[in-house]
C-alpha positions in Angstrom: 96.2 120.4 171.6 98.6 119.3 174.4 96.4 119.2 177.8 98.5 117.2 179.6 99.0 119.8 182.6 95.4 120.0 183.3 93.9 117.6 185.9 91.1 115.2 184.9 88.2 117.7 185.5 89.9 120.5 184.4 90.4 118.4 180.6 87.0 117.4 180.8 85.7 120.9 181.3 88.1 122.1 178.5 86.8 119.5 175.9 82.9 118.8 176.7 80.4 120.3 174.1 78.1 117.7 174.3 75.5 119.9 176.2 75.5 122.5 177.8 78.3 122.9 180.5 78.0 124.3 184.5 82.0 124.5 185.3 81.3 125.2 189.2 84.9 126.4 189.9 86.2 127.0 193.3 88.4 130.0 194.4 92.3 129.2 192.4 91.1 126.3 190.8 92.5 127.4 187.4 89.2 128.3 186.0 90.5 131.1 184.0 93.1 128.7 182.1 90.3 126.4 181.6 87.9 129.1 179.8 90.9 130.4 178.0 91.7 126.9 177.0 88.2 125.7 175.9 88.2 128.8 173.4 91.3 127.9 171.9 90.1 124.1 171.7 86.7 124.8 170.4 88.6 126.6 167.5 91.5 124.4 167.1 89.7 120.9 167.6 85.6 121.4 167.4 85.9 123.3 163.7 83.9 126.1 165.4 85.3 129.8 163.8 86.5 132.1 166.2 84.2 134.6 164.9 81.0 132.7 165.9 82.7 132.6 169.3 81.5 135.0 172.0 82.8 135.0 175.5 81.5 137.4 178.5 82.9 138.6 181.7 82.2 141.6 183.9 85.5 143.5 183.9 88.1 145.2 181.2 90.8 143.7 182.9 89.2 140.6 183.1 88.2 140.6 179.7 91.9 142.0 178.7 93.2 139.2 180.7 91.2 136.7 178.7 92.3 137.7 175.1 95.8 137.9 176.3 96.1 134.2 177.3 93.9 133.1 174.2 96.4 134.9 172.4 99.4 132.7 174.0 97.4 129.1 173.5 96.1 129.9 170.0 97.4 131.8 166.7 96.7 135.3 165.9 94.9 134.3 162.4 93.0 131.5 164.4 91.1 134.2 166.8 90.6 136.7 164.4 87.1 137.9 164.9 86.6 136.2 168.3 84.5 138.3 170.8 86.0 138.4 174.3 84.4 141.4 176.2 82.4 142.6 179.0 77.9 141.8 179.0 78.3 145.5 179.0 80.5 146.2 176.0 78.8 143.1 174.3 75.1 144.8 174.8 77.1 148.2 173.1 78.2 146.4 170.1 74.7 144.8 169.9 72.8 148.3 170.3 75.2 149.8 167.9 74.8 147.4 165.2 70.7 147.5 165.7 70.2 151.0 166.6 67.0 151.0 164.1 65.5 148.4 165.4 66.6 150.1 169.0 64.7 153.2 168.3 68.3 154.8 168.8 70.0 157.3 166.1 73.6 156.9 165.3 75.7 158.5 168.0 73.5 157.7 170.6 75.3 158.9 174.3 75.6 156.4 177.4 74.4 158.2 180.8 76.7 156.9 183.8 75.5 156.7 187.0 76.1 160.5 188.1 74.5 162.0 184.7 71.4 159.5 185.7 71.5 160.9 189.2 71.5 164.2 187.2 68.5 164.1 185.5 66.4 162.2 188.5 67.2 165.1 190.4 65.9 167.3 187.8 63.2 165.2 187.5 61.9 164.8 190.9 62.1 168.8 191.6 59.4 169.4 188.9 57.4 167.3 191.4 58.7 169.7 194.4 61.0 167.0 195.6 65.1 167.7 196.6 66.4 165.3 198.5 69.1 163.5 198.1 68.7 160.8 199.5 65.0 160.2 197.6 67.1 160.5 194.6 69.1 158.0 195.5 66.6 156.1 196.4 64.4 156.3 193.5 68.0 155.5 191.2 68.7 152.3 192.7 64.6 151.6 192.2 64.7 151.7 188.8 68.3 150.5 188.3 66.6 147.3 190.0 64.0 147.1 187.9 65.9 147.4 184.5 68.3 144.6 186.0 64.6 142.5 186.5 63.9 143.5 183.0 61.0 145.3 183.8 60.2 148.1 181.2 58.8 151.5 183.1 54.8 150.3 182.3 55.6 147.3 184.1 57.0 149.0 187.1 53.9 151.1 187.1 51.2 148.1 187.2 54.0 146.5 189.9 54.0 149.4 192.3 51.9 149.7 195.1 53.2 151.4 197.8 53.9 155.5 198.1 57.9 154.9 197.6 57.6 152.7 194.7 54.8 154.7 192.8 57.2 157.3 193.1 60.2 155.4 191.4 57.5 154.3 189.2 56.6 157.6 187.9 59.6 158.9 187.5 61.0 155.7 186.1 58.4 156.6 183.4 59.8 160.4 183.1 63.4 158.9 182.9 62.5 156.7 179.8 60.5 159.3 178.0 63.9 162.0 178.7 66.8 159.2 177.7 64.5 158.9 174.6 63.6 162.7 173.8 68.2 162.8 174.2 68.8 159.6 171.9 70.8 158.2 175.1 70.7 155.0 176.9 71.5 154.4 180.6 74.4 151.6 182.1 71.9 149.5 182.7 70.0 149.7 179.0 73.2 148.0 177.5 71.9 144.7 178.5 67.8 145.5 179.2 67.5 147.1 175.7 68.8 144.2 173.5 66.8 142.0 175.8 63.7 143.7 175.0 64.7 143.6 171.4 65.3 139.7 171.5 61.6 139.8 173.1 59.6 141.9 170.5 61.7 140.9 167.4 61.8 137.1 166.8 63.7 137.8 163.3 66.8 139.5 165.3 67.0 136.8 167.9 67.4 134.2 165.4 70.0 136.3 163.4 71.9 137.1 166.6 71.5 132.9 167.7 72.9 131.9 164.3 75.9 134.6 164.7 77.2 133.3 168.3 77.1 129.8 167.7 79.1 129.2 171.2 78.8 131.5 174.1 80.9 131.1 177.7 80.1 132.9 180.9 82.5 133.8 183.0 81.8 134.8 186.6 78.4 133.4 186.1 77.1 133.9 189.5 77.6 137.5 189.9 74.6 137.8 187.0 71.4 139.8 187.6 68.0 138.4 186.0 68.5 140.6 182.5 71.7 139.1 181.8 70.5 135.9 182.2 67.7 136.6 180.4 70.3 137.5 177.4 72.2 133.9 178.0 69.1 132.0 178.1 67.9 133.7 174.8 70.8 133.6 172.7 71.4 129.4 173.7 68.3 127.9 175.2 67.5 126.2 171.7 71.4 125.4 170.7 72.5 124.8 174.2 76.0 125.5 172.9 77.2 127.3 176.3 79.7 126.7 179.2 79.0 128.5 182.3 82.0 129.1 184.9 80.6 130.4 188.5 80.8 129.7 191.8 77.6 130.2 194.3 80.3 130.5 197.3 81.9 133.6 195.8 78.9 135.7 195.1 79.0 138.8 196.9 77.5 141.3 194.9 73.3 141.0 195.6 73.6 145.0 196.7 73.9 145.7 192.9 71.5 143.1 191.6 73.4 139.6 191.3 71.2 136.6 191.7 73.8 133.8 193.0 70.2 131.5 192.3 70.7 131.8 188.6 72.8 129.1 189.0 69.8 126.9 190.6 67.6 127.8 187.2 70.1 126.6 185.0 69.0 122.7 185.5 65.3 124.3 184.4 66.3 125.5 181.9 68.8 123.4 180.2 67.5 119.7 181.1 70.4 118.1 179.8 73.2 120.6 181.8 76.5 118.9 182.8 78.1 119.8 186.0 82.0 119.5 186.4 83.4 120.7 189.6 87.0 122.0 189.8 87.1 121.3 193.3 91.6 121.4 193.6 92.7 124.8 194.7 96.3 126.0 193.9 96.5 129.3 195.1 95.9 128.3 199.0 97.5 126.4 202.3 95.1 123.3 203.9 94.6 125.5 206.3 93.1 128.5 204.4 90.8 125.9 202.8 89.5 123.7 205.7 88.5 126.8 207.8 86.3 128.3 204.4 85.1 124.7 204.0 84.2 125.2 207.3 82.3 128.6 207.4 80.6 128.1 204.3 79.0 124.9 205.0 77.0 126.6 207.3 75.4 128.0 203.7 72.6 126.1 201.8 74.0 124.7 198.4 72.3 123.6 195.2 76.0 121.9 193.9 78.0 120.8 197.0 81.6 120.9 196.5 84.5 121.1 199.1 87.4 122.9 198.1 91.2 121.0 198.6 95.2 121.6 198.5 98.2 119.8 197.6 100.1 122.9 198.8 100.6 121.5 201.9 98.9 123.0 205.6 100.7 126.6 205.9 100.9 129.0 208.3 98.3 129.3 211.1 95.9 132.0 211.1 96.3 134.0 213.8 93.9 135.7 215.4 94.7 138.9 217.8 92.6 140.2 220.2 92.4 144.1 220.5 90.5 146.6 223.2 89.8 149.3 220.6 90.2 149.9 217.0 92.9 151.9 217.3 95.0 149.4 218.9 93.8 147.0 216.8 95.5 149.7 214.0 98.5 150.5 215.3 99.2 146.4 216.3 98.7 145.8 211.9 100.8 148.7 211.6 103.6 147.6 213.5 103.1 143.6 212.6 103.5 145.0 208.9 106.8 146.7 209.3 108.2 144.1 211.6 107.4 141.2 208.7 108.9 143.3 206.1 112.3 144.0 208.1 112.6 140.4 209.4 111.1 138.4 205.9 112.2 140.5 203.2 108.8 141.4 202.1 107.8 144.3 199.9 105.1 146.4 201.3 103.0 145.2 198.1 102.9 142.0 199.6 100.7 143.3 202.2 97.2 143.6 202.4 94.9 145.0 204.9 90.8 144.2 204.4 87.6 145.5 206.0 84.1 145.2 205.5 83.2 149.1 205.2 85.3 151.7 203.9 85.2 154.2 207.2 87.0 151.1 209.2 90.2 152.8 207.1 90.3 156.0 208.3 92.0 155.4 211.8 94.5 152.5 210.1 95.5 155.4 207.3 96.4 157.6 210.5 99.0 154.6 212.1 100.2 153.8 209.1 100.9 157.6 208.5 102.8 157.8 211.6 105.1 154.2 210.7 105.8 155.9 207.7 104.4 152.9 205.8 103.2 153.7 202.4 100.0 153.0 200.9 96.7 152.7 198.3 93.7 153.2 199.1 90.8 151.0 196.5 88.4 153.7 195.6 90.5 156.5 194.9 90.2 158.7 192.4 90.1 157.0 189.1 91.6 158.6 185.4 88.4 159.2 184.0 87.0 160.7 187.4 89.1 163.8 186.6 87.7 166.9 186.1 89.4 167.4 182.6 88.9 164.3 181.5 85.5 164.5 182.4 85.4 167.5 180.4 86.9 166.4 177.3 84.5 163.3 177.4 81.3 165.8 177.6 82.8 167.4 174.2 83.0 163.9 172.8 79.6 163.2 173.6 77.8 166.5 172.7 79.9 165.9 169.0 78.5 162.6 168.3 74.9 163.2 170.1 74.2 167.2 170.2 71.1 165.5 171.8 73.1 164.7 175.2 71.7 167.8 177.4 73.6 166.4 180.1 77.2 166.5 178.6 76.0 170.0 176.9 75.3 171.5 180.7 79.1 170.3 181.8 80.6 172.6 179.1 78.3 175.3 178.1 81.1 177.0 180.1 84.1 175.7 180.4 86.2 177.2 179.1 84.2 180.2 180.4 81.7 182.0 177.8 79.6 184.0 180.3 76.4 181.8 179.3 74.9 182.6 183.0 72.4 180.5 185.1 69.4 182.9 183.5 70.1 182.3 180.2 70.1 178.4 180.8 67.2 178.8 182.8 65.4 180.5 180.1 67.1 177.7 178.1 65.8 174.4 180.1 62.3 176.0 180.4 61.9 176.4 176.6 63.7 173.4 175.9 60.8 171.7 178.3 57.5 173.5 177.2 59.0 172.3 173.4 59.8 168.8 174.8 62.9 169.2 172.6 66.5 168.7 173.5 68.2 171.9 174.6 71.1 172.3 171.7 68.1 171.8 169.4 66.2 174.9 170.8 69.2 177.0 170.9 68.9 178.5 167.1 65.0 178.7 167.4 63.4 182.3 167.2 61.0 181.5 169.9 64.0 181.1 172.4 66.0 184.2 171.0 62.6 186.0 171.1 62.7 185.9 175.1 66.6 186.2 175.6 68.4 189.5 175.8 70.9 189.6 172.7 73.8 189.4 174.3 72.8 186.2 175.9 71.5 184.8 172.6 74.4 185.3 170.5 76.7 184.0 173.3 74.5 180.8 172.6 74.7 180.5 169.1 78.8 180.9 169.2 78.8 178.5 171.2 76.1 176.1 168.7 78.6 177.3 166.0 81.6 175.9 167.9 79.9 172.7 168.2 78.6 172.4 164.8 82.0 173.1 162.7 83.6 170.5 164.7 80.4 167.5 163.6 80.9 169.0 160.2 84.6 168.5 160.2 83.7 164.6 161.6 81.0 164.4 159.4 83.6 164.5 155.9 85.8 162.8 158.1 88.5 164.9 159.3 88.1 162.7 162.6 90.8 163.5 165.3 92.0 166.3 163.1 88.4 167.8 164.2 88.7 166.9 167.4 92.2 168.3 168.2 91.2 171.5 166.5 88.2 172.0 168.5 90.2 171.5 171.7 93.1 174.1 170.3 89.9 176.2 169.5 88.5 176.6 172.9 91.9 176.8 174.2 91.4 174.2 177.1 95.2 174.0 177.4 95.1 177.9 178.8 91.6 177.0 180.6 93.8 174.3 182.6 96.5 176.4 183.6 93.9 178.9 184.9 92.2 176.8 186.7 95.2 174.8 188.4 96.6 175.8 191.5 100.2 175.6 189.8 102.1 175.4 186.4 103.3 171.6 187.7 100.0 171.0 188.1 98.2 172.2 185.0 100.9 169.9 182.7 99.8 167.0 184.7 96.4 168.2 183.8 97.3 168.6 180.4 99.1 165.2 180.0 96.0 163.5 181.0 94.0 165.2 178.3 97.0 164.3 175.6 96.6 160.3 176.8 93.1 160.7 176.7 93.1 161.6 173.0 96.0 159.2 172.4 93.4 156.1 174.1 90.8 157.7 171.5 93.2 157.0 168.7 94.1 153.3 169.8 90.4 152.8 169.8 89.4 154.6 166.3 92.2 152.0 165.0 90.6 149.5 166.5 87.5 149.9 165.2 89.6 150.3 161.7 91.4 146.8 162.3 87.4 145.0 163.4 87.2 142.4 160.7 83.5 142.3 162.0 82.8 146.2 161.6 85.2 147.3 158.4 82.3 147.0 156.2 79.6 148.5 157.8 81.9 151.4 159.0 82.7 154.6 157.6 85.0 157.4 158.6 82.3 159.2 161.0 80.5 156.1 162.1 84.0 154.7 163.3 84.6 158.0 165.7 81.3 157.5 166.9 82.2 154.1 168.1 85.6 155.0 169.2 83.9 157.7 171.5 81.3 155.1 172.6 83.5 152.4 173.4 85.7 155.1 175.5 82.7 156.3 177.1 81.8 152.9 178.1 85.3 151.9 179.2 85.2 155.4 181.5 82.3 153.6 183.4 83.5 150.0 183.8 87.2 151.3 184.8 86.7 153.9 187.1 87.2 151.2 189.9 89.6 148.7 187.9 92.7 151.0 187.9 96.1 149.6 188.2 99.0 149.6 190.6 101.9 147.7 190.7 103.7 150.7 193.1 105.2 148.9 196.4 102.6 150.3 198.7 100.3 148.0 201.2 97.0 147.6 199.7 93.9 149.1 201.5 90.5 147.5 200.6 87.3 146.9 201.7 86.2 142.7 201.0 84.4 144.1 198.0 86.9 145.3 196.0 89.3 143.2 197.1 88.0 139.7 194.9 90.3 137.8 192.7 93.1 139.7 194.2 96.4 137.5 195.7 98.9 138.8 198.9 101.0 136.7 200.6 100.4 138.8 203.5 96.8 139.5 204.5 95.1 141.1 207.6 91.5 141.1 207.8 90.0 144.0 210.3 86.7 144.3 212.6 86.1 140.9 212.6 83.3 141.3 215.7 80.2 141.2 216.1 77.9 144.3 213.8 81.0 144.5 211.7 81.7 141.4 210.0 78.8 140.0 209.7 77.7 143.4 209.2 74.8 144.8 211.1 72.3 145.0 208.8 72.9 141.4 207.3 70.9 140.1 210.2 68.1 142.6 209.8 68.0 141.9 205.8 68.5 138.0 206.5 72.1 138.5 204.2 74.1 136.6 206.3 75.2 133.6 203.9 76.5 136.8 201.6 78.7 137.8 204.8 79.8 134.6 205.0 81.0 134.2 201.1 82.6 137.4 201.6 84.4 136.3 204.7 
């Protein structure tokens, strides 16, 4: 393999598998060539197949971004069977394959985070509580404690004050419904094989023997769990390369632990460190004044980031009275640099700590008539109809999903009212039975009025022809009839404020079922899965790994329209403009406010 336009460390990185590997990669320092690189070397030239390869990032598009270059450096037979996916889609495949051992049934369902907010809120009213922000509260508790790898006995024995025995006790609750619905939260998709890798020494050393290389991408954004997994599946081969960066760790609000790169020299004695220290994305300039701030941060691996590219521009910093001058002066220094340099308006970014700093600079850009795109807006799979269609999906692979059987128990209307699913959910609970499984009983029919009950069972009997029709494999055909059945198509343009409207509507449902399709082949086409998969068990995983693409993409979505970017410093990592303005930098805003209070301030400073 021709390595020639790498730099010394970058080569070094590419071709160590001596021990295991830290590649502490600085912001444009080529890292992603280098993983992509060191996949298609350790097939090419270390003899390893692909298919005991695994690689893990935290993204689809990073992840689709990875196979695509593999794709360019190495032959299509030579990765066949290589893993390249998210922890996420990696814990899936791993649940999927040892759903027995799991305690799951096939066609288990995936909560997201407003089905878990859901059934917490259900939860904590049984104990009088509705509040909002309690729920909240208790979600991000027990998300916490699942991204420790703390199981809900342990979170009991740990909690000691009134707010934590709470979470505690309804953590418990939680566990005992996800299992009662054969589902799994966001969250179980990494503690779950964990746990399994704890209790089951058999499996560990089947799944250790099966990824005989592992690489880590974006290794600093990991939570404890997921290093937990890492540290399982390699601590006794040590075949692993790790690519992170302490300095660009900004994510401790949903768990990351920046100081799992500090335990890695514990761990792995004999750990190699390679810094790729050249930048080639940035000016001098850019790069002396982060050297600067971040300096000011304490560091395990000290590295200072450099560029041949020459100083650059200056950056400018302008002085405002108020935010809305401080608005209307980006507004107008954006349409000035476009007229006078050429520039498209997707050159231009504009980024801010929180999202309500936008609101005023959406108003001044409205009156320039500059367009633009807002991060955060409403994502594909947010939509109403799609969110419908995936509840079918769900409810046809996993009747035992009450969650996705609440969302369209009426839609399209079928006059099933809030008394009858009252009656329903109190049944269901005194039975401690899911509630499409209590639907056909006598004892519920016994206490409904018979109009009510048979609008139930249609609706069971609409459900169950369609699983029958998956079950001897009629697949899409099932799914397409069912969805022709309740005529959704009629439902939309009811419920759409215009014709226009309900086709765009519709045409989201149509590429819904057409992603579905390109997935079911997929799963068709898996060397890894062909076997062990048969006509239903392949929907069932087509529907899964939709479901779980629904919740990584909702904010990954795509837009290459020329409109200035809008984004908060969060969302806007990994991204390149040759034209950025960076708002509210002051005193309570960046740093924020509570960073002082919460001693977070290096964290402001890696996101500055």
């Amino acid at each position: 393999m021709d390595l020639n336009r790498f730099n010394p460390r970058q080569r070094e990185a590419i071709t160590h598998v001596g021990s295991p590997l830290l590649v502490l990669a600085g912001a444009g320092s080529g890292k992603t060539s280098v993983i992509t690189h060191k996949i298609a070397w350790l097939i090419q030239e270390a003899g390893i197949p692909a298919r005991h390869i695994t690689a893990v990032t935290f993204t689809n598009k990073a992840s689709r971004e990875m196979r695509e270059r593999i794709g360019n450096v190495a032959r299509k037979d030579q990765i066949r069977g290589l893993t390249v996916s998210t922890f996420h889609t990696f814990g899936l495949n791993l649940l999927r394959r040892e759903a027995a051992y799991a305690g799951l049934k096939s066609g288990f369902s995936i909560l997201d985070a407003e089905d878990a907010k859901s059934v917490l809120s259900d939860l904590l009213k049984r104990e009088s509580i509705d509040d909002r922000d309690v729920t909240a509260s208790v979600q991000h508790t027990i998300s916490q404690w699942k991204n420790d790898g703390l199981s809900p006995e342990q979170a009991m024995l740990q909690a000691t004050e009134p707010q934590s025995v709470l979470a505690a006790s309804a953590y418990v609750e939680y566990d005992r419904y996800l299992k009662a619905c054969n589902a799994v939260d966001f969250d179980d998709l990494i503690l779950r094989p964990v746990e399994l890798f704890r209790h089951k020494p058999d499996l560990l050393t089947k799944w250790q023997a099966k990824i005989r290389y592992l690489l880590v991408d974006e290794y600093q954004d990991t939570n404890g769990i997921q290093y937990e997994l890492v540290k399982r599946l390699t601590q006794i081969s040590g075949a692993l390369t790790i690519v992170g960066d302490d300095d660009q760790s900004i994510y401790a609000w949903r768990g990351a632990r920046p100081e799992n790169l500090n335990e890695l020299n514990v761990d792995f004695p004999t750990l190699k460190v390679i810094k790729l220290e050249q930048n080639y994305r940035s000016t001098r300039v850019i790069l002396e004044t982060a050297n600067a701030l971040i300096a000011n941060n304490p560091h395990i691996f000290e590295k200072t980031l450099w560029s041949d590219k020459g100083f650059g521009d200056r950056i400018e910093i302008l002085p405002t009275k108020t935010d809305e001058d401080e608005a209307e002066r980006i507004a107008s220094m954006i349409l000035e640099r476009r007229l006078n340099q050429k520039k498209q308006f997707s050159d231009f970014a504009v980024l801010y700590r929180s999202n309500h700093q936008a609101r005023i600079l959406e108003f001044k850009l409205q009156h320039f008539k500059i367009p633009y795109k807002l991060s955060g807006g409403t994502s594909f799979f947010a939509r109403s109809e799609i969110r419908d269609l995936m509840s079918y999906l769900r409810i046809l692979i996993n009747p035992d999903d009450d969650n996705a059987l609440l969302r369209i128990i009426n839609v399209p209307r079928r006059r099933i009212g809030p008394t009858t699913l009252e009656v329903l959910g109190r049944y269901a609970q005194e039975r401690n039975q899911p509630l499409y499984a209590c639907i056909s009983e006598m004892g519920l029919t016994s206490r409904l009025d018979p109009e009510a009950a048979r609008r139930l069972s249609q609706f069971q009997e609409l459900i169950d022809i369609a699983r029958r029709d998956l079950m001897v494999g009629r697949g899409m055909q099932a799914i397409e009839a069912l969805i022709e059945g309740i005529n959704y198509r009629g439902w939309l343009s009811d419920q759409s404020s215009s014709e226009p409207m309900a086709e765009r509507r519709w045409g989201n449902v149509l590429q819904l079922l057409e992603a579905l399709k390109k997935d079911l082949k997929n799963v068709d086409d898996d060397p890894e899965t062909a076997e062990e998969t048969d006509d239903d068990t392949a929907i069932e995983a087509a529907i899964r790994k939709l479901v779980l693409r629904d919740i990584l993409e909702r904010e990954e979505e795509e837009d290459d329209s020329d409109r200035v970017q809008l984004a908060t410093l969060h969302a806007a990592k990994v991204l390149e403009f040759l034209d950025v303005y960076l708002m509210g930098v002051e005193e309570e805003i960046l740093p924020h406010k509570n960073s002082v209070y919460a001693e977070t301030i290096e964290e402001e400073r890696r996101l500055m």
